[in-house]
C-alpha positions, 0 to 999 in steps of 0.5 A: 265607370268612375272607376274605370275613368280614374283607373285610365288617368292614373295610367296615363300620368303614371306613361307621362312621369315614365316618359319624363324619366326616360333617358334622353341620347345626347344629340349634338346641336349641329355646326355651321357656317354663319353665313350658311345662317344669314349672318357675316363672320366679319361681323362675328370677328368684330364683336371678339375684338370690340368686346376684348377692347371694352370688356376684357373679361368675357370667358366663353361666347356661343352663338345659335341661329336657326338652331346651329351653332355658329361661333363658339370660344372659350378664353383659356384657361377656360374651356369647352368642358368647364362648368361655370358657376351661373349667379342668378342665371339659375333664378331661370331654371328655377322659374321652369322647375315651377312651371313644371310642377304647376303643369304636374298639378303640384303648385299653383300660381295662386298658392299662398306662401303661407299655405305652403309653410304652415308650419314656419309662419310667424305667430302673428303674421301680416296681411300682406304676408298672408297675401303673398302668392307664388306668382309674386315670388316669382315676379319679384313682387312680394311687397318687401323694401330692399333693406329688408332681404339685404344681407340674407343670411343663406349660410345660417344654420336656422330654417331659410323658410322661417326666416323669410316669413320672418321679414316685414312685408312693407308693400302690398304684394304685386305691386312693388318690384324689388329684385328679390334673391331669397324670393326664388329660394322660396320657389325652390323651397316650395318645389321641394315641399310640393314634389319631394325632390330638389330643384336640382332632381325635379329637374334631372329628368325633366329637363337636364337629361333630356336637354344633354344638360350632363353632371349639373351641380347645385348649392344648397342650404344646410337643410338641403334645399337647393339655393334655386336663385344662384348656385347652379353650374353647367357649360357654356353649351349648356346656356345654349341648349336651355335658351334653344328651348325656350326659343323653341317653346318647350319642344326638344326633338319632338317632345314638349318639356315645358308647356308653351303657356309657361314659357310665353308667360315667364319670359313676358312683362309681369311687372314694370320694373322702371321706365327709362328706355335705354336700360335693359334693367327698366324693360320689366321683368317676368316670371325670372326672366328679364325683358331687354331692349329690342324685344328680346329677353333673358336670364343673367347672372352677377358679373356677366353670365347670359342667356339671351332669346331673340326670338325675331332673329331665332337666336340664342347668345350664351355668355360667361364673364367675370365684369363688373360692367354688365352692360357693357356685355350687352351693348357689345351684342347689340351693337354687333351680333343683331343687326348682323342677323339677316333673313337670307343665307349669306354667300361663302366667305372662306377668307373671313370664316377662316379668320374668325376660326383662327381668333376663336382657335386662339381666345385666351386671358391675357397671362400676367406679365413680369421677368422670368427671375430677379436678383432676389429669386435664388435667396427666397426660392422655397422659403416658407413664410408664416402668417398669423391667424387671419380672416382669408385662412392664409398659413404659408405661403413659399415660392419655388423655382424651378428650372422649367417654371415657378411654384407657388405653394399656399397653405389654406386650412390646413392644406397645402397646394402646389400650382405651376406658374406660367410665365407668358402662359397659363400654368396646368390646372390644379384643384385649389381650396377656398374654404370649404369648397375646392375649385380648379385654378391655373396660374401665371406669373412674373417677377414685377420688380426686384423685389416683388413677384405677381401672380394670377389665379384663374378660377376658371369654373368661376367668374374670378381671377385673383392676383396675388402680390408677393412683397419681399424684405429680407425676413417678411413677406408682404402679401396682397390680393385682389379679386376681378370682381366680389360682392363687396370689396375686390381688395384684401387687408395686406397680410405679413409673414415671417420666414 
């Protein structure tokens, strides 16, 4: 009889990890009208232009009631099909791939992080290391002072883990909230450890694929782990469809993904993390997931990218950005798009639905400025400047141009690109490289003053926009950049080439 028993639930896992595996048909999320959805296109219209006024660097904006998708933009160059790099967005997916694995039996909220990494512990380690567990992980509780993780080294060729179990462990933990980025590599760490596959492949079939969430990418250290509290790129709709799902409890098209008890636990109040009522940082903060104001809450990323749940209003706002001013993203949503959201389909309103169409149709980053040409554009037009060894990798830099628009040539490591400039407009796309990635970029550009030409580079899979300023004298060229946003300084040491 025991036999028979453990033979019918190994059958039975083997049908459920079958069923996690199988391949899910895209099903596109459904369009509609917003006041079909009990929401006003004024309404709409008005958070485009207020959030342009006060923000000035929101890239793509969708909006879900009821399940249709209502409002949706991208400022170019920025568009539909752009993954986006999401920050500590990806800290919620990593918060689902845990739940997963507790639900799979591979993890349990209660195991100790040094049961896990026997192997990486210190030779003496604390009480409150041998303390910590995985919901204190996870709830950004592991008793750790802010200095401590400050300036983690994620790029170091050592083990992540060891280092981690390294840090002094100051608070008991549970009982201090630091927000803690290599906490959720930990997380991440103890999915691989547990089920043998990344973050990112656990996820695959568990949640991407039936989702429609295609090509997803994620960083991952030199050892292999996926970062799991940043690195992760999808698409704005991408956003939308994972927040459809937490609003729905786990269930998509019938089937339960995630386990309800996991959502409702993760997006809780876990730990107090302040007590002033006016920020949406001091409402607590659960398995990943921030509370906000208004009983609403959240996954968010640096410099502006969102996944906002309303639960009582059956919506979801995905958002990508590049700001400095997080809050100010939100208060554009509370001050616009909730109170907007009314129990009752609204009656048509062809004129006002036409016109958010028209101002979603025409959303675009506003190019650089500048004259087509100056006095001093014939005498420096495909002259190559070389610059001495330097911290950005900058070798040369030359300016071309043409008949139908400028080029600007840089050559970074070895490499040499060439990006169309537009002028009044966003140049066509090309793959630029940064360091040891590459990453798409459009340009804009203009003469600023005789003798100095500016130009804009679009990241657009990423929050930034760089400005490169081209100084020019008659054998050298003065060379500045500067950054929208950095983790860090946004300006640049001024660099010198020679023609």
């Amino acid at each position: 009889m025991r036999l028979r028993l453990l033979a019918a639930l190994l059958i039975s896992t083997a049908c459920a990890r079958l069923a996690f595996a199988a391949p899910a048909t895209r099903v596109e999320l459904p369009r509609s009208s917003p006041e079909a959805q009990g929401i006003a296109s004024s309404a709409l219209l008005a958070f485009l232009q207020e959030t342009e006024q006060k923000v000035d660097a929101v890239h793509s904006f969708m909006l879900l009631r009821h399940g249709h998708v209502v409002a949706e933009g991208w400022w170019a160059p920025y568009a539909k099909d752009d993954p986006h790099v999401l920050y500590s967005l990806s800290k919620s997916f990593t918060s689902t791939a845990v739940g997963l694995a507790i639900a799979e039996g591979r993890l349990s909220l209660d195991d100790r992080v040094l049961d896990v990494f026997p192997e990486d512990a210190p030779e003496e380690p604390s009480a409150n290391l041998k303390a910590m567990r995985v919901r204190d992980l996870l709830a950004m509780s592991t008793g750790h002072h802010e200095e401590a993780i400050a300036g983690f080294p994620f790029d170091s060729d050592k083990s992540l883990v060891r280092l981690f179990l390294g840090l002094p462990v100051a608070h008991k933990p549970g009982t201090h909230f630091v927000y803690n980025t290599p906490a959720t590599y930990m997380l991440s760490a103890m999915v691989q450890k547990g089920t043998g596959s990344t973050v990112l492949d656990f996820l695959r079939p568990r949640l991407f694929e039936p989702l429609g969430i295609d090509q997803p990418r994620w960083d991952a250290d030199k050892h292999g782990i996926s970062f799991g509290g940043f690195g992760l790129r999808i698409r704005t709709e991408d956003i939308a469809r994972f927040g459809q799902l937490l609003l729905q409890k786990g269930s998509w098209q019938g089937r339960q993904l995630v386990p309800a008890d996991w959502i409702a636990a993760a997006t809780a109040r876990q730990v107090s993390n302040g007590s002033d009522p006016r920020s949406d940082w001091e409402q607590g903060y659960g398995y990943q997931f921030w509370r906000c104001r208004h009983g609403l809450y959240r996954g968010d990323g640096a410099f502006g990218q969102f996944c906002i749940v309303m639960p009582e209003q059956d919506a979801v706002v995905a958002i990508t950005s590049g700001t400095a001013d997080m809050g100010a993203v939100m208060e554009q949503v509370w001050e616009h798009l909730l109170p907007a959201m009314g129990p009752a389909a609204l009656p048509a309103a062809a004129d006002q639905e036409a016109a958010l169409r028209r101002k979603l149709g025409s959303l675009a980053l506003a190019p650089q400025s500048g004259a087509a040409s100056s006095p001093l554009a014939a005498q420096v037009s495909g002259k190559r400047y070389s610059f001495p060894q330097n911290a950005d990798g900058v070798e040369a830099v030359a300016l071309e141009a043409n008949a139908g628009g400028d080029t600007l040539v840089l050559r970074r490591g070895g490499r040499e690109t060439k990006l169309p400039v537009g002028h009044g407009r966003w140049g066509t796309t090309v793959v630029l490289p940064t360091g040891a990635a590459e990453e798409k970029a459009a340009a804009s550009g203009g003469w600023t003053s005789d003798d100095t030409y500016t130009a804009k580079l679009c990241l657009h899979e990423t929050p930034y926009v760089v400005t490169l300023t081209l100084h020019f004298t008659a054998d050298e060229l003065a060379l500045d950049q500067q950054s929208n946003v950095a983790f860090g300084e946004t300006r640049r040491p001024r660099l010198f080439g020679r023609r």
